[in-house]
N, C-alpha and C positions, 0 to 999 in steps of 0.2 A: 204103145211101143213105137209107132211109125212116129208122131209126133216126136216123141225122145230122140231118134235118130233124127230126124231132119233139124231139131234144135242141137244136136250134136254137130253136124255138118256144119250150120250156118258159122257156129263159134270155130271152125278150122277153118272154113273160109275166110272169115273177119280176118284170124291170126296171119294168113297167108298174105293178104292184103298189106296187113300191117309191116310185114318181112319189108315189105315191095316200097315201103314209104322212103327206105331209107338203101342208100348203096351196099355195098358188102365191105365195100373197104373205099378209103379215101385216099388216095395218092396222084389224082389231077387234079388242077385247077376247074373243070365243071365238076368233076365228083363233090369239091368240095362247092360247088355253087347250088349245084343242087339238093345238096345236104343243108346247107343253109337256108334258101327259100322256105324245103318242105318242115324246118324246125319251127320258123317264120308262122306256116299256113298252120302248124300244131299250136302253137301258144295260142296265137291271135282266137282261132276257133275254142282251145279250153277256155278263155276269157269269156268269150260270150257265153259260152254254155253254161258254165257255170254262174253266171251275173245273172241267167234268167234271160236275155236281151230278145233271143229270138227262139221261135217255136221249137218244139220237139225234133218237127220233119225237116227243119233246115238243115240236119244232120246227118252223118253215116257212122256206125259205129267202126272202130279200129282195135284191136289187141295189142295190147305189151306185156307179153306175159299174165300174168292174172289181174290186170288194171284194164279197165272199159274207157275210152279217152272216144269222143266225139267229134269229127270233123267236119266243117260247113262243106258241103254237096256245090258241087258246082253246078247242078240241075236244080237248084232250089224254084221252090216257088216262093218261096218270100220274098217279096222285094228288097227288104231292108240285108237280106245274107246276101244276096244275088250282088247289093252294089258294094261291098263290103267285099266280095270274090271278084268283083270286077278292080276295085281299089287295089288288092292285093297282086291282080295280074301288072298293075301301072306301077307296084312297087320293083317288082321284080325286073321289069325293064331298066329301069334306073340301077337296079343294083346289077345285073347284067353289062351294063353299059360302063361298070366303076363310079358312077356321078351320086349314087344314094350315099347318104350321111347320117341322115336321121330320122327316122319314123316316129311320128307322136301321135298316140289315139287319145283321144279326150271323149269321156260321156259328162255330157249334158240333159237340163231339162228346158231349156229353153232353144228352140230350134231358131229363132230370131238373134240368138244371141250365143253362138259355141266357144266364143272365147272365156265363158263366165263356166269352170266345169266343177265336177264333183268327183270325178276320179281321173288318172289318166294312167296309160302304160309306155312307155319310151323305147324304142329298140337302135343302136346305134351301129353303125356300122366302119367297118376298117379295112386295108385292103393289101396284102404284103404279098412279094413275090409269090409265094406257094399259093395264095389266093383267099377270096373275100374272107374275113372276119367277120361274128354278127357278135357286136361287143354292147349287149343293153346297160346301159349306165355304167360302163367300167372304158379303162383306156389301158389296161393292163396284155401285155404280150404273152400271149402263151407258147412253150416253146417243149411241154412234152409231147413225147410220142405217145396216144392212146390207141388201143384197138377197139374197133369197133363195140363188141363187148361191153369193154369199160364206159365207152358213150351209151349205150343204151340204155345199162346199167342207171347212169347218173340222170338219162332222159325219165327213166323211173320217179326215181326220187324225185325229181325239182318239179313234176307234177302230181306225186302226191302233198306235196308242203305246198302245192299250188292249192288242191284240193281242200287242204287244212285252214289254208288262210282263206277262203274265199267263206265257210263257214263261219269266220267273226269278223264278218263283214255285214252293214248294213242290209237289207234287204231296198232294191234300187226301185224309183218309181216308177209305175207302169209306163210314163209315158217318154222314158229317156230317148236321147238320140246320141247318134257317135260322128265323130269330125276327125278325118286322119289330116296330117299336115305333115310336107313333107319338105326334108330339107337337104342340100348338095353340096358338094366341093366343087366351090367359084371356080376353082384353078383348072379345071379340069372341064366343067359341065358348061355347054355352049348357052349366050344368055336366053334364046329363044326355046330350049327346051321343055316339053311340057308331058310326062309321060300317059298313057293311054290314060280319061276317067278324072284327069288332074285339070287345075286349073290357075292360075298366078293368084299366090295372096295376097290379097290386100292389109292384111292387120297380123302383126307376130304377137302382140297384148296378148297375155293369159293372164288369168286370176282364179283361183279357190274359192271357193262357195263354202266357207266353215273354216277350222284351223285344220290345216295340215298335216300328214303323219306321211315320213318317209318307210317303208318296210321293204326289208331285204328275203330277198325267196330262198333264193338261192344263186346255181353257176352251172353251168353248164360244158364242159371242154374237148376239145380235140386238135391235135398237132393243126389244122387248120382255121379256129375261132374259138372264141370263147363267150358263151351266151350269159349274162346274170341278169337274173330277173329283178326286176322292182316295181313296185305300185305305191300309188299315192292318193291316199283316200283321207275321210274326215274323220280324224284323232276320239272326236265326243262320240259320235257313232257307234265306230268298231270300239274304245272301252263300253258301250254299255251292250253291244251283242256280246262280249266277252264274259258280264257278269249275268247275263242270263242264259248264258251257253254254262257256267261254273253251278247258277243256281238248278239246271235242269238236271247237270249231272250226280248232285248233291242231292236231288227228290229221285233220281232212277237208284241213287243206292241205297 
């Protein structure tokens, strides 16, 4: 019975936490900065979890209602989370600052070579008077009013079809690496700029490792941005996890 209770507690506490990830309501410009960041720190971290990328304990669990979502720890001891939370802090300066435009994570298997990759996720950013936009692969204006509610709601969904999609998906090599690149509006961001963890690129060259498949997640919205997700992974791959995700459910019935 004591065990019961204490695992009772830990899941309100989680849920509480999770309250806390996100403002109550959005009508400044940091509300809406910081609702964006911590949308930012949720995808990026379901991506790894689920890809497999980094250990169990790189993690803290968080609640959405009856959904378990995983968040990389900013105490980690992994190296590979740790600079991955250090990237994410040198994202957020730049987007703080108005000069972020485009986030691009690439996984790779060749550490020698990250411009050559096998999947990548893209987060695009936009910036209007009411404040920052996080526009992934879209240029589209959003101009209702949603209540918070309704965002959560939809933050629901676009990570269970997260969850959905990452199940016919390849299973990734043990020994992948990840490569963010990050890019600015000239107009605005000063040339010597280099945000905390970054460093100037040398090569914009990217190339796919396999044919190509664009898939769309979903969208994300609120009177101050509008998130859509996409990935971009190998076409041969994900059809054949697909027909042996069809063939398992066909022997379970």
């Amino acid at each position: 019975m004591a065990t019961a209770q204490k695992s009772k507690s830990r899941v309100k506490q989680a849920a509480s936490q999770w309250t806390c990830l996100f403002p109550n309501e959005i009508k400044t410009q940091q509300q809406s900065l910081v609702f964006v960041k911590r949308m930012m720190a949720v995808a990026v971290s379901s991506i790894t979890y689920l890809r497999g990328i980094f250990p169990e304990d790189a993690y803290r669990i968080q609640y959405l209602e009856d959904l378990c979502i995983k968040v990389l720890r900013e105490d980690s001891t992994c190296p590979g989370a740790s600079k991955i939370v250090k990237w994410m802090t040198g994202c957020f300066d730049a987007l703080e600052k108005g000069y972020l435009q485009l986030v691009f994570i690439g996984v790779h298997t060749n550490p020698a070579d990250p411009n050559s990759i096998i999947e990548s996720y893209q987060f695009k950013f936009k910036y209007t008077p009411d404040g920052p936009q996080l526009d992934i692969l879209s240029n589209k204006k959003v101009e209702l009013k949603l209540t918070m509610k309704d965002t959560k709601k939809a933050s629901v969904l676009l990570i269970r079809k997260l969850f959905l999609l990452m199940q016919n998906l390849d299973t990734l090599p043990n020994d992948v690496s990840l490569t963010i690149k990050l890019y600015y509006y000239d107009d605005v961001t000063p040339t010597d700029y280099q945000p905390p963890g970054f460093k100037e690129g040398e090569c914009d060259s990217l190339w796919f490792e396999g044919t190509a498949v664009h898939i769309k997640v979903g969208e994300l919205k609120s009177a101050f941005h509008v998130m859509k997700v996409q990935v971009t992974a190998d076409q041969d791959k994900m059809e054949r996890m697909q027909r042996e995700n069809a063939l398992k459910e066909d022997i379970g019935s």
